[in-house]
Biopython code that builds the backbone (N, CA, C, O; Angstrom):
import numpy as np
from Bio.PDB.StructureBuilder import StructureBuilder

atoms = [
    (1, "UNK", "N", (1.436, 0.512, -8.783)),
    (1, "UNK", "CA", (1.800, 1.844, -9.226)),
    (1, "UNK", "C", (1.665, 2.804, -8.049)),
    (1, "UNK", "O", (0.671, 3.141, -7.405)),
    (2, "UNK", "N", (2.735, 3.090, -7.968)),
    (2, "UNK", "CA", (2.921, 4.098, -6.983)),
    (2, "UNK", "C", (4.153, 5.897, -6.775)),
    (2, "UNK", "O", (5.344, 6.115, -6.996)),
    (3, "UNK", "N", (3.211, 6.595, -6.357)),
    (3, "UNK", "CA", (4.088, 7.797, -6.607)),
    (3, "UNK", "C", (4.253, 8.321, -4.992)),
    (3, "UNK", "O", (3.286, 8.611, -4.288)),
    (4, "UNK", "N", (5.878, 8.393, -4.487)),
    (4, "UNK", "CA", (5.494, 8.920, -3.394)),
    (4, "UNK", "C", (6.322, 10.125, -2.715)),
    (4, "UNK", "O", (7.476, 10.212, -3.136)),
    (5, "UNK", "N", (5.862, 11.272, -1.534)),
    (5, "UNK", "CA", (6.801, 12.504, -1.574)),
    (5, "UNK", "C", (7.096, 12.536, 0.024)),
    (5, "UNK", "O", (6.355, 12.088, 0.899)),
    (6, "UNK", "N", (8.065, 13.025, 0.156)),
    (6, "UNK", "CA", (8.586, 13.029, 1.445)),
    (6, "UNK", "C", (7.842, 14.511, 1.992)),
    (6, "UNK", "O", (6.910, 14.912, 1.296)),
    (7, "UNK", "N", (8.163, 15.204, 3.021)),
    (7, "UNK", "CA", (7.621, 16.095, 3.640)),
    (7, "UNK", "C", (8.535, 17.793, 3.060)),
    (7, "UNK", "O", (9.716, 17.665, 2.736)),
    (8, "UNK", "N", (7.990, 19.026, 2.995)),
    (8, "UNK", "CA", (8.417, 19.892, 2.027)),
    (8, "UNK", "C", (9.928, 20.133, 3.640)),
    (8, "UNK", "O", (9.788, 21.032, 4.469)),
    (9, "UNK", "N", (10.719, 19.493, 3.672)),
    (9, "UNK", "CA", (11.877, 19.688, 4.388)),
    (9, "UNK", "C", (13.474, 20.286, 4.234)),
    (9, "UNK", "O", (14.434, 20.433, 4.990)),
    (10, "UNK", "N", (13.096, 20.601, 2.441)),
    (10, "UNK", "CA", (14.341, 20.589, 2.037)),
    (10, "UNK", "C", (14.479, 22.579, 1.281)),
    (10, "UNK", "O", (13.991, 22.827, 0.178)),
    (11, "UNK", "N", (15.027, 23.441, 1.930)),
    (11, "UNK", "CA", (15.650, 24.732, 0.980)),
    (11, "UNK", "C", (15.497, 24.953, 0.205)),
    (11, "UNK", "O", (14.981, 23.993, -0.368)),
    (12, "UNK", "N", (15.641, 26.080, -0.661)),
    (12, "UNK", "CA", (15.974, 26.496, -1.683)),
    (12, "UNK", "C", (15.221, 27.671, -2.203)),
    (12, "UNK", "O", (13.995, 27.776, -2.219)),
    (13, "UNK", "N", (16.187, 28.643, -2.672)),
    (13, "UNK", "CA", (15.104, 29.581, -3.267)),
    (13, "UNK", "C", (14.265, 30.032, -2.707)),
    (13, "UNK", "O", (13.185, 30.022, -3.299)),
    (14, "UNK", "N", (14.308, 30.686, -1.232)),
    (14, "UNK", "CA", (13.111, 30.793, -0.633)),
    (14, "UNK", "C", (12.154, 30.574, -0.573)),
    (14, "UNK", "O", (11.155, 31.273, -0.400)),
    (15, "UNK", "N", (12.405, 28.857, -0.799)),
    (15, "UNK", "CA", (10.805, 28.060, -0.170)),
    (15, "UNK", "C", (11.605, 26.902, 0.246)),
    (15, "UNK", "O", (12.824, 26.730, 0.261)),
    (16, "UNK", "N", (10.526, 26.076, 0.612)),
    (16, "UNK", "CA", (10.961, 24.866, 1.206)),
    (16, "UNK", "C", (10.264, 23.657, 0.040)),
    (16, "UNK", "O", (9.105, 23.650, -0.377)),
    (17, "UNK", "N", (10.920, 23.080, -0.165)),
    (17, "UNK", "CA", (10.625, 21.572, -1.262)),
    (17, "UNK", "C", (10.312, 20.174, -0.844)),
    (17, "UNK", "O", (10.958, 19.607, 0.037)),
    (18, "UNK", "N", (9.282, 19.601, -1.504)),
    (18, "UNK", "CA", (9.536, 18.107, -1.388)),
    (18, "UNK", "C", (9.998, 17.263, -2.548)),
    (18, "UNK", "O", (10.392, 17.831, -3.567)),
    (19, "UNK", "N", (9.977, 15.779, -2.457)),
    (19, "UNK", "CA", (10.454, 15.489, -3.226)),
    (19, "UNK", "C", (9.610, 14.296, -3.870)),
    (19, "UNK", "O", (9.047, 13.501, -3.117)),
    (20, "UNK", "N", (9.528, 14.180, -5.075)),
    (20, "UNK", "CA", (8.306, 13.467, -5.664)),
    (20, "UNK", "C", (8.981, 12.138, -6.485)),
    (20, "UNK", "O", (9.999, 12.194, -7.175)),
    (21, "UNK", "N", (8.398, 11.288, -6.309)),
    (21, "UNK", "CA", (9.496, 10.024, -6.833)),
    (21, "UNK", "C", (8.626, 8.942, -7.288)),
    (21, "UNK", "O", (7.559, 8.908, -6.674)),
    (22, "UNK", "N", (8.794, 7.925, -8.311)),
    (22, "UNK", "CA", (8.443, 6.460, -8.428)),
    (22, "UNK", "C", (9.603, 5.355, -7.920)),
    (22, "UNK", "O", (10.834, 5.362, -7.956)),
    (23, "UNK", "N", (8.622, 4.424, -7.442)),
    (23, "UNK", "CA", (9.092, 3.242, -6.985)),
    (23, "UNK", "C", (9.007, 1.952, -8.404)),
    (23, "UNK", "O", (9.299, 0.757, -8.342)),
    (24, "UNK", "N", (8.591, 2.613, -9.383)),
    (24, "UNK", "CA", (8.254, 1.497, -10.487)),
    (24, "UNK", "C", (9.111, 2.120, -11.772)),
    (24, "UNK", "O", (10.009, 1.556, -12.396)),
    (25, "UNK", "N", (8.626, 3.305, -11.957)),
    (25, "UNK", "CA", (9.690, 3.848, -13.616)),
    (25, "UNK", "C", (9.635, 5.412, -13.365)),
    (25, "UNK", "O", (9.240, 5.886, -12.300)),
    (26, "UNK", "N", (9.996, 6.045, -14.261)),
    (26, "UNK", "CA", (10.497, 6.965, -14.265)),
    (26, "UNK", "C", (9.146, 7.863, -15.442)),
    (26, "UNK", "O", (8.762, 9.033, -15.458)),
    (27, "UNK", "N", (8.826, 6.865, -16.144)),
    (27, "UNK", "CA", (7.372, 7.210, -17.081)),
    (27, "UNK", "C", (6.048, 7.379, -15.725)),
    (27, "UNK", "O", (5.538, 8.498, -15.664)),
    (28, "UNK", "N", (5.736, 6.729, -15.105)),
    (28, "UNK", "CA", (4.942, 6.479, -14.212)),
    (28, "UNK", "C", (5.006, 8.007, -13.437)),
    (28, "UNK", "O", (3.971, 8.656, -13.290)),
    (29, "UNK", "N", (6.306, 8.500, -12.969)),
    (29, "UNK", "CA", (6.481, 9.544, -12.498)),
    (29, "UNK", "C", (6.353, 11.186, -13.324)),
    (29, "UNK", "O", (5.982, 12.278, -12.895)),
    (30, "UNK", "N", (6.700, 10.869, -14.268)),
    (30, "UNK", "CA", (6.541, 11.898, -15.237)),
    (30, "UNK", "C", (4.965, 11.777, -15.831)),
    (30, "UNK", "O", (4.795, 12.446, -16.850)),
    (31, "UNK", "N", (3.904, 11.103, -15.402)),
    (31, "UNK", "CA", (2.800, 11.187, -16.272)),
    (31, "UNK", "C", (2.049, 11.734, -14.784)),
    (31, "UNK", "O", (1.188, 12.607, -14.891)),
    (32, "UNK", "N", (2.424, 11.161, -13.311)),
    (32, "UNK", "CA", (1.622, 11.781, -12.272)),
    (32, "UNK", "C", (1.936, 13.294, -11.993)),
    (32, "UNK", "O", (1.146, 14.160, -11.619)),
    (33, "UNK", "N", (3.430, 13.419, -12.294)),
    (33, "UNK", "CA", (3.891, 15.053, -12.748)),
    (33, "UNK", "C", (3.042, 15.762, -13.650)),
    (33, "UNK", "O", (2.325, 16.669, -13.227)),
    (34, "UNK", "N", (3.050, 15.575, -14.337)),
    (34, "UNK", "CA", (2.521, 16.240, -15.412)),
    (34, "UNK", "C", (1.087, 16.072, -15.520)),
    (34, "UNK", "O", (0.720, 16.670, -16.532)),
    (35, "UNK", "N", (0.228, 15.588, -14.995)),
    (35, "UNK", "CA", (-1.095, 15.587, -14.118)),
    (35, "UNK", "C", (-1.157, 16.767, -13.238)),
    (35, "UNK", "O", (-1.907, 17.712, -13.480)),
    (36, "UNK", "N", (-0.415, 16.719, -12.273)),
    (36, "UNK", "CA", (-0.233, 17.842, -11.503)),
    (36, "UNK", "C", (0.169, 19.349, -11.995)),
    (36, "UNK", "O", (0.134, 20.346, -11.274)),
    (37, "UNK", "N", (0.475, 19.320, -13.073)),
    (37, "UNK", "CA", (0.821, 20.261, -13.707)),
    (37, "UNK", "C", (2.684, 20.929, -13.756)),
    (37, "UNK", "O", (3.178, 21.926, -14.282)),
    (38, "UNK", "N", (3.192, 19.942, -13.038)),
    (38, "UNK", "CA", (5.170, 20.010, -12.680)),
    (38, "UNK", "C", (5.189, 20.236, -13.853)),
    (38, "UNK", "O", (4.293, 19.768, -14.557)),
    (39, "UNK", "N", (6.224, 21.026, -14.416)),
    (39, "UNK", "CA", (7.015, 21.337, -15.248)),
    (39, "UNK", "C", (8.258, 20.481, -15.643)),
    (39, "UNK", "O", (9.116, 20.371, -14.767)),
    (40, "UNK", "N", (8.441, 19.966, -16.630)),
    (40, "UNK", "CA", (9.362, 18.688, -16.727)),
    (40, "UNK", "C", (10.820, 19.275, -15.996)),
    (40, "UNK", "O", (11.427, 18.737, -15.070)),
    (41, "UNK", "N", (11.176, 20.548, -16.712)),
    (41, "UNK", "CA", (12.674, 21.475, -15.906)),
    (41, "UNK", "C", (12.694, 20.669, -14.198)),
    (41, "UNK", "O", (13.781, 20.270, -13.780)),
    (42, "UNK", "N", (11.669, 20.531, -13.496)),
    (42, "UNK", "CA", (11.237, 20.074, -12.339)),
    (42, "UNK", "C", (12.015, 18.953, -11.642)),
    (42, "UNK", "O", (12.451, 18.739, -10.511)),
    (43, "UNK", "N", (11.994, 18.372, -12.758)),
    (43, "UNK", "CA", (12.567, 16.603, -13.123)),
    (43, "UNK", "C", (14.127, 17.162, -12.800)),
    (43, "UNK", "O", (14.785, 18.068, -13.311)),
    (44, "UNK", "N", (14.504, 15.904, -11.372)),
    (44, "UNK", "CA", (16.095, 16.396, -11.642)),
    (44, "UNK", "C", (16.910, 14.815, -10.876)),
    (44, "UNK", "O", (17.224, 14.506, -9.726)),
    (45, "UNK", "N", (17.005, 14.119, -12.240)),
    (45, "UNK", "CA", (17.827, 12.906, -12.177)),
    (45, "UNK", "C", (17.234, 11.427, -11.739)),
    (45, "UNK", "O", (17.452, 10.310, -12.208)),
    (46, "UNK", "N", (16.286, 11.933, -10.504)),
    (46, "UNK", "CA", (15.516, 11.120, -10.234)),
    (46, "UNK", "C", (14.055, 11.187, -9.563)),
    (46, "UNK", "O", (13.105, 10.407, -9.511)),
    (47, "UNK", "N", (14.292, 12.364, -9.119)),
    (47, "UNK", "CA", (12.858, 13.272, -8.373)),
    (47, "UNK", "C", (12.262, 14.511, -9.293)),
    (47, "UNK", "O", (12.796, 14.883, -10.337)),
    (48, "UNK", "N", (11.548, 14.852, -8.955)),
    (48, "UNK", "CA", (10.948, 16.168, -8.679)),
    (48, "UNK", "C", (10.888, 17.053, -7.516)),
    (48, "UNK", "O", (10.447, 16.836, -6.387)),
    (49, "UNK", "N", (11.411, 18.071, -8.016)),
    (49, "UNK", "CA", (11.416, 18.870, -6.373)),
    (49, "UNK", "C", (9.965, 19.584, -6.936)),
    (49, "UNK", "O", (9.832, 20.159, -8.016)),
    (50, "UNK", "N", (8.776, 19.351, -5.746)),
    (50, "UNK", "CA", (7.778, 20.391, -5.410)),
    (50, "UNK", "C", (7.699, 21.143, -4.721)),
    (50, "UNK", "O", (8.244, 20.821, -3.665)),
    (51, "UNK", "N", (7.062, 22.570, -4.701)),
    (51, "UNK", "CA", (7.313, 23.632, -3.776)),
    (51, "UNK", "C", (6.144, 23.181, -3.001)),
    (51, "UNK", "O", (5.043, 22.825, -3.421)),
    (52, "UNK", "N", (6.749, 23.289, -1.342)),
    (52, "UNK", "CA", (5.658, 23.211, -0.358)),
    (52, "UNK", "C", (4.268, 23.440, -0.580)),
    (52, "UNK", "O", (3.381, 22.692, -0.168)),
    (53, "UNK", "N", (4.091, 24.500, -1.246)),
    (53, "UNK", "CA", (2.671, 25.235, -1.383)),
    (53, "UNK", "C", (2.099, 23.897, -2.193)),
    (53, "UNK", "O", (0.869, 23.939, -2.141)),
    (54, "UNK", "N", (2.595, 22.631, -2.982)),
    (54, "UNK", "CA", (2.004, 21.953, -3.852)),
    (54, "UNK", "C", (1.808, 20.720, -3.319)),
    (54, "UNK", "O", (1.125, 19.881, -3.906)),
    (55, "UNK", "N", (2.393, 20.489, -2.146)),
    (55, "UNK", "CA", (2.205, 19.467, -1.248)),
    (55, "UNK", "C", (1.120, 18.527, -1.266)),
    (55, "UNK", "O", (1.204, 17.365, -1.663)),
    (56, "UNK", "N", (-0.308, 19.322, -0.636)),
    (56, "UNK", "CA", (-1.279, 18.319, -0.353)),
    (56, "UNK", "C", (-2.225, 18.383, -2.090)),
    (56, "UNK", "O", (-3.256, 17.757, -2.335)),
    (57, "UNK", "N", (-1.558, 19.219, -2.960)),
    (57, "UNK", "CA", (-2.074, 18.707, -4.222)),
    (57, "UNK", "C", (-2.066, 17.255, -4.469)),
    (57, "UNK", "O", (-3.007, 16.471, -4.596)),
    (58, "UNK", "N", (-0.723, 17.063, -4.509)),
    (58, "UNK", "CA", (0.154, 15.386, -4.782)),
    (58, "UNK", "C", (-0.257, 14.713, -3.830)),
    (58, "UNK", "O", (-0.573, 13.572, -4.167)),
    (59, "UNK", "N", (-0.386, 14.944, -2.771)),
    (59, "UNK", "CA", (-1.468, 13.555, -1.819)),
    (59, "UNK", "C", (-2.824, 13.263, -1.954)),
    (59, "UNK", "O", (-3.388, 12.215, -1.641)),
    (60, "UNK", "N", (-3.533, 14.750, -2.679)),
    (60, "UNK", "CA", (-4.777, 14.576, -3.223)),
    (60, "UNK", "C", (-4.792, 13.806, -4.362)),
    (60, "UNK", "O", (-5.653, 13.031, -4.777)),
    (61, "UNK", "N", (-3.873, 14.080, -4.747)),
    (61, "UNK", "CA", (-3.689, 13.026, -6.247)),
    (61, "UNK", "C", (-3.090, 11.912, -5.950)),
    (61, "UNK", "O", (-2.513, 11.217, -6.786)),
    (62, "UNK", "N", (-3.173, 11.663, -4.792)),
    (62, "UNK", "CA", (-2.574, 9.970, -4.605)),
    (62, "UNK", "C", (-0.802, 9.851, -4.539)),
    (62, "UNK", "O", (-0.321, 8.749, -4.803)),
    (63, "UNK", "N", (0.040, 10.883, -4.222)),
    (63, "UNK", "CA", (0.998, 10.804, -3.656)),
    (63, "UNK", "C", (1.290, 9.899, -2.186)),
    (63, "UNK", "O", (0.658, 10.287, -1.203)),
    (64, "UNK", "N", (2.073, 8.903, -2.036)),
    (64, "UNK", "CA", (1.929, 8.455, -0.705)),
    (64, "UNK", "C", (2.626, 9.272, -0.037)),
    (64, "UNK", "O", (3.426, 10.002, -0.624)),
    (65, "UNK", "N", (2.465, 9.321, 1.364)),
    (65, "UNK", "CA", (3.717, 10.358, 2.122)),
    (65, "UNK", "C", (4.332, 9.417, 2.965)),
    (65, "UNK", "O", (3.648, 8.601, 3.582)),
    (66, "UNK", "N", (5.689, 9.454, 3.060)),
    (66, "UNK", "CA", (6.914, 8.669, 3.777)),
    (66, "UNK", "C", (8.357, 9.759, 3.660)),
    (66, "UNK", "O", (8.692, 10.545, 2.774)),
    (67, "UNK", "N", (8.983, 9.398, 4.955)),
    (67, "UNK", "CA", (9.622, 10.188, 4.946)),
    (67, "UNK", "C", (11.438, 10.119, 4.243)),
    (67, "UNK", "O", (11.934, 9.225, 3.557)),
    (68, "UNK", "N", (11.905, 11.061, 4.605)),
    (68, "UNK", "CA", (12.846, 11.043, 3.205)),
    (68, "UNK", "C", (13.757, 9.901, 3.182)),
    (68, "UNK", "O", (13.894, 9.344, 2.093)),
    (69, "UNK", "N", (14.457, 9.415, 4.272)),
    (69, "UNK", "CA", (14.971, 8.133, 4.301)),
    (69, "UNK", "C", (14.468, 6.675, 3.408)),
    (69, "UNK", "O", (15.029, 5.871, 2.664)),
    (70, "UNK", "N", (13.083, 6.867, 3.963)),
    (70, "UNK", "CA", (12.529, 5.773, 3.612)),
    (70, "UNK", "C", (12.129, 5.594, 1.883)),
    (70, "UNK", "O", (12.092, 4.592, 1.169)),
    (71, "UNK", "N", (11.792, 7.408, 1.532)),
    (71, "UNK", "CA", (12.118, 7.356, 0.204)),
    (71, "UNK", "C", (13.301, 7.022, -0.997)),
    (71, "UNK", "O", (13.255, 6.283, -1.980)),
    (72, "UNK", "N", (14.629, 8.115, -0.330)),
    (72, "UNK", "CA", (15.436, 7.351, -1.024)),
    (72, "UNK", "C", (15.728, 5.529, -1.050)),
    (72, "UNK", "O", (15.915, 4.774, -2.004)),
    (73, "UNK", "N", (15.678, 5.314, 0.176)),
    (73, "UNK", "CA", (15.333, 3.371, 0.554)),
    (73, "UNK", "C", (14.500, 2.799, -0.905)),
    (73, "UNK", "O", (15.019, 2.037, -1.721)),
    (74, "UNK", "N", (13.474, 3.212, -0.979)),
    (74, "UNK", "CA", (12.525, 2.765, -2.079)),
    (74, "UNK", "C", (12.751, 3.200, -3.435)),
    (74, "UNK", "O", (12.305, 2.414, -4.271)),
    (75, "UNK", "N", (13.217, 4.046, -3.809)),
    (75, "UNK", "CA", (14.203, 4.106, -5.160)),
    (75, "UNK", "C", (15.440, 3.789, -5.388)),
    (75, "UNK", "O", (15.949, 3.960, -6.495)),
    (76, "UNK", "N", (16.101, 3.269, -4.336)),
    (76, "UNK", "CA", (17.197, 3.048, -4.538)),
    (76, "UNK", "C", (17.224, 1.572, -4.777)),
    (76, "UNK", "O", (18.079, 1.097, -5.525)),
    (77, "UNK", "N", (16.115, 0.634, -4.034)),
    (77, "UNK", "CA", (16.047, -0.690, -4.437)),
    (77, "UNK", "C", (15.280, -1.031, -5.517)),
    (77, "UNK", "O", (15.271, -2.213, -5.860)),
    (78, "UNK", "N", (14.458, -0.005, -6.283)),
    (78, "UNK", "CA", (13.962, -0.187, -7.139)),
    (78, "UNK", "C", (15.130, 0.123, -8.281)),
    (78, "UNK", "O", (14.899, -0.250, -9.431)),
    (79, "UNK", "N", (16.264, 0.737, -8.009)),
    (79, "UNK", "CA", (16.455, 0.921, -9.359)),
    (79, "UNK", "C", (16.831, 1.824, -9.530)),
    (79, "UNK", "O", (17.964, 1.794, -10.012)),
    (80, "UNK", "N", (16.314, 3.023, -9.325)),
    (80, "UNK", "CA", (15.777, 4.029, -9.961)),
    (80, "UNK", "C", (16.659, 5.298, -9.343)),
    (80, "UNK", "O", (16.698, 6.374, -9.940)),
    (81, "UNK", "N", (17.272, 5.103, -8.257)),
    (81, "UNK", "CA", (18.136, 6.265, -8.033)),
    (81, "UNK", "C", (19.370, 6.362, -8.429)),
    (81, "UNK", "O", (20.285, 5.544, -8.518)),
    (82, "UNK", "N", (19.239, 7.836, -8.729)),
    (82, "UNK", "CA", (20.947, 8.943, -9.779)),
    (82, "UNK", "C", (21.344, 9.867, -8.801)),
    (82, "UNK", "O", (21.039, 11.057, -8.731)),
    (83, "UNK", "N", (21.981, 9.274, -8.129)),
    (83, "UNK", "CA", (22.832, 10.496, -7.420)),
    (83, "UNK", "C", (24.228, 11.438, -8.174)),
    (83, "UNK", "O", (24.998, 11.247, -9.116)),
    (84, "UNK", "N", (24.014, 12.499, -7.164)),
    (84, "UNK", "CA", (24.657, 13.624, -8.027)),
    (84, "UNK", "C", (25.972, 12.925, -8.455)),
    (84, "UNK", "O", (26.537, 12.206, -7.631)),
    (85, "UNK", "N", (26.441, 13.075, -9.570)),
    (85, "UNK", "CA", (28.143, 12.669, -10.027)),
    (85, "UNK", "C", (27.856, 11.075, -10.729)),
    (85, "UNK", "O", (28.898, 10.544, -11.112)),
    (86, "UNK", "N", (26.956, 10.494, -10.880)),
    (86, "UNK", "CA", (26.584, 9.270, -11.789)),
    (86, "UNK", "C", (26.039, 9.948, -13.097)),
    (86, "UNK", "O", (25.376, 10.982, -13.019)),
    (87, "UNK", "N", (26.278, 9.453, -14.098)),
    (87, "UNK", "CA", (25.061, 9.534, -15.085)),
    (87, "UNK", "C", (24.091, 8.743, -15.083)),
    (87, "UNK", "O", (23.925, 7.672, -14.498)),
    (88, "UNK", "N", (23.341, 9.426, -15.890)),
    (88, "UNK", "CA", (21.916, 8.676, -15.958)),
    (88, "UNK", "C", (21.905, 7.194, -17.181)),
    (88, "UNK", "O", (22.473, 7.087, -18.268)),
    (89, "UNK", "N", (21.138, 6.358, -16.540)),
    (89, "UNK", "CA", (20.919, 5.348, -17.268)),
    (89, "UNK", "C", (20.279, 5.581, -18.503)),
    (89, "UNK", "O", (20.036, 4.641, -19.260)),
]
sb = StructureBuilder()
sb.init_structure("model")
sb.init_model(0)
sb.init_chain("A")
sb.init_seg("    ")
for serial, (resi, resn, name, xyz) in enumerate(atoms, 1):
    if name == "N":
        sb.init_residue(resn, " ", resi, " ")
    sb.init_atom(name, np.array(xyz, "f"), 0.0, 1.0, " ", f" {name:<3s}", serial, name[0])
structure = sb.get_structure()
C-alpha cells in the first residue's frame, strides 16, 4: 500500500499543486485523502491536486515523493490512469 505525490510543480489558481495518487486502487487513495483532510471535489479522474502549502503534510503521512514522470509511469501500469477525454472505468 502505497500513496505517492510528485513535487507542488504544477499552476493554477494562484498556487502551485501537487499531485497525489495510488499505485494499488483508487479506495486506498481516497481513504489517505481524506485522512489528510482533501476534499473529495479534490479528486479529479485519477489524482488529487494538493496545494503546495499541503505538501510535507502528505509525506508526513507517508506520501512517497517521486517525480511526475515517474508517477504517471506508476499509475499508468497499475491501471489506474484517466486521462483527460477517456471515461472513467
Amino acid at each position: 500500500m502505497t500513496v505517492y505525490i510528485d513535487p507542488p510543480n504544477w499552476p493554477g489558481h494562484g498556487r502551485m499543486w501537487s499531485h497525489l495518487v495510488s499505485d494499488t486502487s483508487f479506495e486506498e487513495l481516497h481513504v489517505f485523502a481524506g485522512a489528510l483532510g482533501c476534499p473529495r471535489r479534490a479528486f479529479e479522474r485519477d489524482h488529487y491536486d494538493l496545494p503546495s502549502h499541503r505538501y510535507a503534510d502528505a509525506v508526513r503521512a507517508g506520501a512517497v515523493e517521486i517525480g511526475s514522470k515517474e508517477l504517471v509511469r506508476r499509475i499508468t501500469r497499475a491501471g489506474l490512469r484517466r486521462p483527460k477525454g477517456r471515461p472513467a472505468a
